[in-house]
N, C-alpha and C positions, 0 to 999 in steps of 0.2 A: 489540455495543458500542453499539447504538443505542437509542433507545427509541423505539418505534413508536407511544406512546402521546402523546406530546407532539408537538406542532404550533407550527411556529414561523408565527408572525403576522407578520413583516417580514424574510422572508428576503434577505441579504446577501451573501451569498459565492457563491464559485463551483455550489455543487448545492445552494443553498437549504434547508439541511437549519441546526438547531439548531445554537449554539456547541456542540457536544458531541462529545467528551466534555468536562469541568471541562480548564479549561486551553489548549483547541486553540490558541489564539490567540496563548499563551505559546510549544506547538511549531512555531508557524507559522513566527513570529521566531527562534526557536531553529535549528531548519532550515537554516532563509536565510541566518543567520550563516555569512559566507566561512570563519570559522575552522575551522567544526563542516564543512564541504562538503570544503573539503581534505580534513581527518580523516577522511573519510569516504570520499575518493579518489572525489569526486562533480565531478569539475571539467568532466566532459565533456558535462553538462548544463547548457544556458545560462538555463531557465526555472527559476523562483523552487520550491519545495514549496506546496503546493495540496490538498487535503483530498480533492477528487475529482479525480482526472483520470483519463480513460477512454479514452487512448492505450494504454496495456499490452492493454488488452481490444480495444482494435479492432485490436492488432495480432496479435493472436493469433484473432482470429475465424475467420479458414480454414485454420487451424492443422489437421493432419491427424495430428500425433502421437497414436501408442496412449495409454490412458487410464491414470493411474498403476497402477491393481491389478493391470494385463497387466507394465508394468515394473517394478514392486517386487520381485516374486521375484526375478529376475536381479538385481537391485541390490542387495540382499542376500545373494547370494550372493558379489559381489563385494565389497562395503565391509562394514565392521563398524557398526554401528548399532542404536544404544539411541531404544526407542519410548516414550514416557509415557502412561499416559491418566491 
């Protein structure tokens, strides 16, 4: 989703990275909006939506769960589920 080739020259946001994709700026506010967060059944988070945030990943760093290809078979054996490529 990104493009590695463009270099932003006055980075601004949170990871300094490009307004990109076209629009971010728009989902950012979009997001934020209380109406869309309800809808979303998102009330249990008090911080705003944010482009990067690397709280999921640091909390999952010592995470010891088996790696999906060991649990996919058994998941599949249980749930019904359609793959796309």
């Amino acid at each position: 989703m990104y493009d590695i080739r463009l270099i932003d020259e006055n980075p601004k946001d949170e990871c300094g990275l490009l307004r990109w994709p076209p629009g971010l700026l728009e989902m950012k506010n979009y997001l934020g909006n209380p109406d869309v967060v309800n809808s979303l059944h998102a009330t249990g988070k008090t911080a705003r939506w944010v482009e990067c945030d690397d709280s999921v990943s640091r909390g999952l760093g010592n995470d010891a769960s088996p790696p999906s290809y060991i649990l996919l078979p058994q998941i599949l054996k249980e749930i019904e589920v359609v793959l796309f490529r």
